[in-house]
C-alpha positions as CSV (number, residue, x, y, z in Angstrom):
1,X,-13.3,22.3,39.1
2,X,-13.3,25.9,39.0
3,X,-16.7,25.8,37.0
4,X,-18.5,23.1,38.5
5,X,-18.0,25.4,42.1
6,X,-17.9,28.5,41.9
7,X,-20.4,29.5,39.1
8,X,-23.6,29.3,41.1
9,X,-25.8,28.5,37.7
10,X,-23.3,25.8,36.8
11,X,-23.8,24.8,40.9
12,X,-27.3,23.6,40.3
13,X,-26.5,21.7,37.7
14,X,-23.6,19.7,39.2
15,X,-25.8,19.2,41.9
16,X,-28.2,17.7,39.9
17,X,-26.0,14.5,38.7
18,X,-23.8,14.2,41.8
19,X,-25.6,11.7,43.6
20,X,-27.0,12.9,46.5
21,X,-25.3,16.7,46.5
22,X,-28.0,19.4,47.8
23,X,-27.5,22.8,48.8
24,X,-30.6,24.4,50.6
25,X,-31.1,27.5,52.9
26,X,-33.7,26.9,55.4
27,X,-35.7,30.5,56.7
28,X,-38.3,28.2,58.1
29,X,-37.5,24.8,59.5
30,X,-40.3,23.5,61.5
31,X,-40.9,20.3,59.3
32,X,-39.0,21.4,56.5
33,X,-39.4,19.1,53.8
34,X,-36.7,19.5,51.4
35,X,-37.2,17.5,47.6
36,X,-35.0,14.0,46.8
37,X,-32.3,14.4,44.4
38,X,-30.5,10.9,45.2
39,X,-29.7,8.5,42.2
40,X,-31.8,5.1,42.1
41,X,-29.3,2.6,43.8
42,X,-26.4,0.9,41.8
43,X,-27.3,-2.6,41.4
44,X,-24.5,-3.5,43.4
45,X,-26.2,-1.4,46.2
46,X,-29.5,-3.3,46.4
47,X,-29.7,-3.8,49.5
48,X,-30.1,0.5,49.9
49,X,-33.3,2.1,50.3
50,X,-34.6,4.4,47.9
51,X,-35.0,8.1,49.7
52,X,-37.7,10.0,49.1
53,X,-37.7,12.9,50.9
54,X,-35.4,14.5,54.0
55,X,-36.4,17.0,56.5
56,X,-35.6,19.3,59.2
57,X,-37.8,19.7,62.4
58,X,-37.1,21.6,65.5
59,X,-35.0,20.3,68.4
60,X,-36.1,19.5,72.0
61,X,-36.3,22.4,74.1
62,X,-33.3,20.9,76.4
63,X,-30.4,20.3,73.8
64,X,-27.0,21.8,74.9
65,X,-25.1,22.0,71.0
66,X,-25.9,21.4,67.4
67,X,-24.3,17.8,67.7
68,X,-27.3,16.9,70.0
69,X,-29.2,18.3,68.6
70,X,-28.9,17.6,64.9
71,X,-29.9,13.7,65.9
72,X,-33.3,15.0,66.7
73,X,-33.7,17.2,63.9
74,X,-32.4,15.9,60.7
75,X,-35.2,13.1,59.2
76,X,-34.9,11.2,56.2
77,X,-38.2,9.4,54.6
78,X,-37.8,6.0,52.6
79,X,-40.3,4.8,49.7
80,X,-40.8,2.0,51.7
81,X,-42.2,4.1,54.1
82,X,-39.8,3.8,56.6
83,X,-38.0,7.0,58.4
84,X,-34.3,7.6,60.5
85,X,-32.7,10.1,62.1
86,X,-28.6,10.2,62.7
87,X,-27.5,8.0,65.6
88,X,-25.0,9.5,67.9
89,X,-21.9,8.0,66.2
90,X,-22.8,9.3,62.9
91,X,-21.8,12.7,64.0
92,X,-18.5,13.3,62.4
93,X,-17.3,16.9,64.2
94,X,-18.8,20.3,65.7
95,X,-16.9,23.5,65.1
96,X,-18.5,25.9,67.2
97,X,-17.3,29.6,67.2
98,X,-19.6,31.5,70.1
99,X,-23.3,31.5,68.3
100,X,-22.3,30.2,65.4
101,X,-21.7,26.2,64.7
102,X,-20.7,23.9,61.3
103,X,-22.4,20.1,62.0
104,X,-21.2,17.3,59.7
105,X,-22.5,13.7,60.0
106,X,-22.7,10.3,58.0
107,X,-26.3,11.1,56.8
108,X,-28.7,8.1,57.2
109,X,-29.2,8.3,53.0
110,X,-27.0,6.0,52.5
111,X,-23.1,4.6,52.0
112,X,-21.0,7.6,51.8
113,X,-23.7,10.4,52.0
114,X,-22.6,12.9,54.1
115,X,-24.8,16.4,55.6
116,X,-23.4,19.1,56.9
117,X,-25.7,22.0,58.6
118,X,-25.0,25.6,59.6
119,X,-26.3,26.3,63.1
120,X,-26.6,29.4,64.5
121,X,-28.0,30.1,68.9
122,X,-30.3,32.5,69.4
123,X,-32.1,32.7,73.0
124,X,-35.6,32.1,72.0
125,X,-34.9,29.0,69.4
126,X,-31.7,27.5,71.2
127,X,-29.8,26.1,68.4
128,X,-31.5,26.0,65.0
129,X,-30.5,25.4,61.2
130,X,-29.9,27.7,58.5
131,X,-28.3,25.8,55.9
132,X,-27.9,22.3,54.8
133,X,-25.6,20.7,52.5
134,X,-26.3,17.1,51.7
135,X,-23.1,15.7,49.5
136,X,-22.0,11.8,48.1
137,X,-18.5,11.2,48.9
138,X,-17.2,9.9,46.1
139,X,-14.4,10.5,43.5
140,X,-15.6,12.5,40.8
141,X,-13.2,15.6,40.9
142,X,-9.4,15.8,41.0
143,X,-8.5,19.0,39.5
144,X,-7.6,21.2,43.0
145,X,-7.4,23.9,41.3
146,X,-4.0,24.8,43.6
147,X,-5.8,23.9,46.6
148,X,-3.7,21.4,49.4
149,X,-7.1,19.2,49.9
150,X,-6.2,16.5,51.9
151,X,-7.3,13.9,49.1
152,X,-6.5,13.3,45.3
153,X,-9.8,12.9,43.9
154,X,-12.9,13.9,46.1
155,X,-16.4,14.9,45.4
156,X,-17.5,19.0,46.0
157,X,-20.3,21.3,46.2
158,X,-20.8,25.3,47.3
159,X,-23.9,26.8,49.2
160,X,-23.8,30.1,49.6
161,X,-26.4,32.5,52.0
162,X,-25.9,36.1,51.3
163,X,-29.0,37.1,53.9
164,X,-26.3,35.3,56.2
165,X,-23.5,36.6,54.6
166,X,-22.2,33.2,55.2
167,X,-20.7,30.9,52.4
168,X,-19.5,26.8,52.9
169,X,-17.3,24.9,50.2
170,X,-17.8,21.1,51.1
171,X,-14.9,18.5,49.9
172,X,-15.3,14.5,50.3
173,X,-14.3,11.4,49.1
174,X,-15.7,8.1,51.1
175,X,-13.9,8.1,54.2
176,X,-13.0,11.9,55.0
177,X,-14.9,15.3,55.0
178,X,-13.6,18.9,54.7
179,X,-15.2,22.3,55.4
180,X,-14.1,25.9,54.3
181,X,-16.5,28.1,55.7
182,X,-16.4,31.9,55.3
183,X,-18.7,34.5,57.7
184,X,-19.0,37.8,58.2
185,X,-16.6,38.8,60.6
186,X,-18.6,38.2,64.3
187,X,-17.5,38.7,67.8
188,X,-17.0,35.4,69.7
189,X,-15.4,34.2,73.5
190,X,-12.1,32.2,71.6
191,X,-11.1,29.1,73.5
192,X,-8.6,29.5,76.3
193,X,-6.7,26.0,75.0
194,X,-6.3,27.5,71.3
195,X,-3.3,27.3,69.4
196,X,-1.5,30.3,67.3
197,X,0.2,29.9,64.0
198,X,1.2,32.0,61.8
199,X,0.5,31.1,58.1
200,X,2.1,31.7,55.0
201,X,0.1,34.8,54.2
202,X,1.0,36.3,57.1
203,X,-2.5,35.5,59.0
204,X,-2.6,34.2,62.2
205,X,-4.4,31.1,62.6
206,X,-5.6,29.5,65.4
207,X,-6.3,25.6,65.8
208,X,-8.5,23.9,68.3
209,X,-9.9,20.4,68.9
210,X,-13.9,19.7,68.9
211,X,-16.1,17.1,71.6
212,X,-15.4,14.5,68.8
213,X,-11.3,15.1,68.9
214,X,-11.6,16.6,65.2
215,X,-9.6,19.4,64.7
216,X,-10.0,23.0,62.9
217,X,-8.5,26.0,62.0
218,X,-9.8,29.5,61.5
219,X,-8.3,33.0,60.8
220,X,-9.6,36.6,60.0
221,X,-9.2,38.0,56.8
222,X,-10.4,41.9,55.9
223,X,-14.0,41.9,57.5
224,X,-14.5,38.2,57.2
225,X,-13.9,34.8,59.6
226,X,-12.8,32.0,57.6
227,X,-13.1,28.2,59.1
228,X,-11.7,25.1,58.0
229,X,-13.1,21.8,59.7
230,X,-12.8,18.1,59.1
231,X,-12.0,14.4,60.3
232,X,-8.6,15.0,59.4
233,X,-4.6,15.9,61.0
234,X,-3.9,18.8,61.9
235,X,-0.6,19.2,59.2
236,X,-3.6,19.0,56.7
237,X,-6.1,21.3,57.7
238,X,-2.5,23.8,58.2
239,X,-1.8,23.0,54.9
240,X,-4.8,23.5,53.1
241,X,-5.1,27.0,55.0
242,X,-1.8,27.5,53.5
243,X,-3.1,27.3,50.3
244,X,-6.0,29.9,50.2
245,X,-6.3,33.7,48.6
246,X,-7.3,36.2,50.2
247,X,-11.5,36.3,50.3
248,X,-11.1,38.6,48.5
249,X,-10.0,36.8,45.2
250,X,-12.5,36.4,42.6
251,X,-12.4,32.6,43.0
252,X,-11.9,32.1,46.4
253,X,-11.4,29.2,47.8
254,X,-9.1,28.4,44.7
255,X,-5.9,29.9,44.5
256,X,-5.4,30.3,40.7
């Protein structure tokens, strides 16, 4: 696993024959139109349609978070001409730290495709993308690597931005998504319902719940904030925490 996520070159080319996996940064996302890398439909799959081409446009001027606003934003082009955006139930969870936020949702690509988009708020833009990871949930991998993921075999991709200084890890099988997101270390207003534990490394980690009843979990570590989210327990995302080196490890997120 180590080599299909954590060498960049090798990145681009596991990206290339996961169906559907795409890592982009967006510096400009006024109808950003961002190249098809999803497989023709299995034949088993026919009644899919074909995607030709996604993009990002800018939100309307009165959205109050990335989850309302990603449903407006995110646009995926058919060959049959047809277009979609995410429908309000396809947003899987929000994990919002003060101006920063991490957006997943059932992408309208298809069965099991799944997008996940960095947000950050500035006053003149309201809440706009920065990165976008589009992923298949599927079962390719299942070497963790020493990682507690919350699933035996699991599909994976990295993006990282260093203008950002912001780095994701996405893991996903069909039915569940996880998150490990790493920033620079940023000041934020930490919710007054959060709760402390204390993790093996001797971190304190604080857990909170989303709109969407999702959980997730971040710490600090050195100069950097590290956040896990997902649609999954809380015990998991603990665990998984659990489970991580320090950043500063040469292969961070993997342990060994």
């Amino acid at each position: 696993m180590r080599n299909k996520l954590l060498i960049p070159i090798l990145l681009l080319a596991v990206c290339s024959l996961l169906l559907g996996c795409q890592e982009t940064e967006l510096t400009n996302q006024n109808d950003k139109v961002l190249p098809n890398n999803t497989a023709a439909p299995k034949p088993e799959d026919h009644a899919l349609k074909e995607v030709e081409w996604v993009k990002v446009v800018d939100p309307p001027q009165n959205v109050s978070s990335p989850s309302e606003a990603v449903v407006h934003q995110y646009e995926v082009g058919f060959k049959d001409g047809t277009t979609e955006f995410p429908k309000k139930d396809s947003v899987i969870f929000e994990t919002s730290l003060g101006q920063k936020s991490i957006v997943a949702i059932r992408s309208p690509e298809g069965k099991n495709n799944f997008a996940v988009f960095l947000y950050e708020h500035n006053p003149s833009a309201s809440w706009g993308v920065y990165g976008l990871v589009r992923l298949l949930g599927n079962t390719e991998f299942g070497d963790k690597e020493g990682l507690q993921l919350p699933f035996e075999k699991f599909n994976a991709t990295k993006m990282g931005l260093p203008d950002k200084e912001t780095s994701i890890w996405v893991f996903a099988n069909e039915t569940e998504i996880v998150t490990i997101t790493v920033y620079n270390r940023f000041p934020f207003t930490p919710s007054s319902d959060r709760e402390k534990i204390l993790l093996k490394n001797g971190n304190e980690a604080y857990i909170g719940k989303d709109y969407f009843k999702n959980g997730y979990l971040y710490y600090f570590d050195t100069e950097n904030t590290i956040v896990v989210s997902g649609n999954v327990s809380k015990q998991k995302f603990i665990d998984l925490a659990n489970s991580l080196p320090s950043v500063t490890f040469t292969s961070f997120p993997s342990p060994k």
